[in-house]
Residue, then its C-alpha position, 0 to 999 in steps of 0.5 A: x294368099x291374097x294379093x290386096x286386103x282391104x281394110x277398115x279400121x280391122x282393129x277397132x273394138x277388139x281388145x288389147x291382144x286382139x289388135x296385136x294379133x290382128x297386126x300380126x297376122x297382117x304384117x306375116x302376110x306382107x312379109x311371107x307373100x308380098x300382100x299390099x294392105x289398104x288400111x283405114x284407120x285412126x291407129x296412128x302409131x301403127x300406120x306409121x309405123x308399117x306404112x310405105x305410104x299414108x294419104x291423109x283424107x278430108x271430106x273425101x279428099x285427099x289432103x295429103x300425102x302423110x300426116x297433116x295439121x287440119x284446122x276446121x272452121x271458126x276463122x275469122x278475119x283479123x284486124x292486121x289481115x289474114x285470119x285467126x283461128x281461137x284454141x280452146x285456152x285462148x291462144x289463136x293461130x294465125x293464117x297470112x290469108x283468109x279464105x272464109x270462116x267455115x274453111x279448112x287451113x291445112x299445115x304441113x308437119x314439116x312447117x313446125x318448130x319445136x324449141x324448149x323456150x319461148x322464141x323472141x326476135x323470130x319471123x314466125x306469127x305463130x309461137x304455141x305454148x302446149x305439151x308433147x304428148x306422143x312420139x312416133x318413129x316414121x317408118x321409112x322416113x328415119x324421122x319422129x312424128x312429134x305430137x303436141x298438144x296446144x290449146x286443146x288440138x293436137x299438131x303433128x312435127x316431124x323432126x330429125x331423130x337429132x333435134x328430138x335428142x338435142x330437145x331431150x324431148x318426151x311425153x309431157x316436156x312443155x314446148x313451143x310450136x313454131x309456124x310461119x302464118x304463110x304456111x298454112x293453105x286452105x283446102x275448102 
């Protein structure tokens, strides 16, 4: 009956059933004698899932308290200012300041818009054509943690259970991810 369990990635390489009885065993000891779980781990269905609280890590640092959009390295100035970022199918995102080429730009999951359309006549630098590919409930929260990938790398959204209705959003719909070029911040 241990009072803390320390854990690093307790499900990785284990099969299919193996994960789900490791998830159980330590969801029973939760529930049955209040044991807090420290857990390290790249399952991100299942954090979300179980979590009371996620802190997301980079380079040993705390970045964030949840999920967090981390842009590593090849920026590059722009001409019009700020800094540019190149996704692998050539479609660039766009920061309103450069903090040097070998940085980190951190963008919150609360910061994305998703719309079915491409958007006109909007304030945002930043329009992304992509897929979604995963859709996770946030335990507590009440709200769906939206991956979408575009150009290549995955942006997480959080949105109401609302918005993913009216959006009639699932795996594999094309959107638009929408962020304002202020709203990324650099960690590094």
């Amino acid at each position: 009956r241990p009072r803390v369990l320390l854990l690093d990635e307790p499900t990785a390489s284990v099969d299919v059933g193996s994960a789900a009885k490791i998830k159980a065993a330590l969801g029973e000891a939760r529930k049955n004698w209040g044991t807090t779980l420290v857990v390290v781990s790249h399952d991100f269905q299942w954090l979300y899932e179980v979590a009371d609280e996620v802190v997301s890590l980079f380079n040993g640092r705390i970045a964030s308290f949840g999920p967090e959009n981390l842009f590593a390295g090849s920026w590059k100035a722009s001409s019009a200012g700020g800094a540019e970022y190149l996704l692998e199918d050539g479609q660039r995102i766009k920061a309103s300041d450069f903090s040097g080429e070998e940085n980190v730009a951190s963008l919150s999951p609360d910061n994305i818009l998703l719309s079915e359309k491409e958007p006109s006549g909007l304030s945002v630098r930043n329009s992304l054509k992509g897929y979604v590919s995963q859709m996770l409930y946030e335990n507590g929260s009440g709200r769906v943690l939206v991956r979408v990938v575009v150009g290549g790398h995955a942006l997480t959204a959080r949105l109401t259970a609302e918005a993913v209705q009216e959006l009639a959003l699932h795996p594999g719909k094309n959107v638009w991810a929408l962020f304002k070029a202020s709203a990324l911040r650099w960690l590094a």
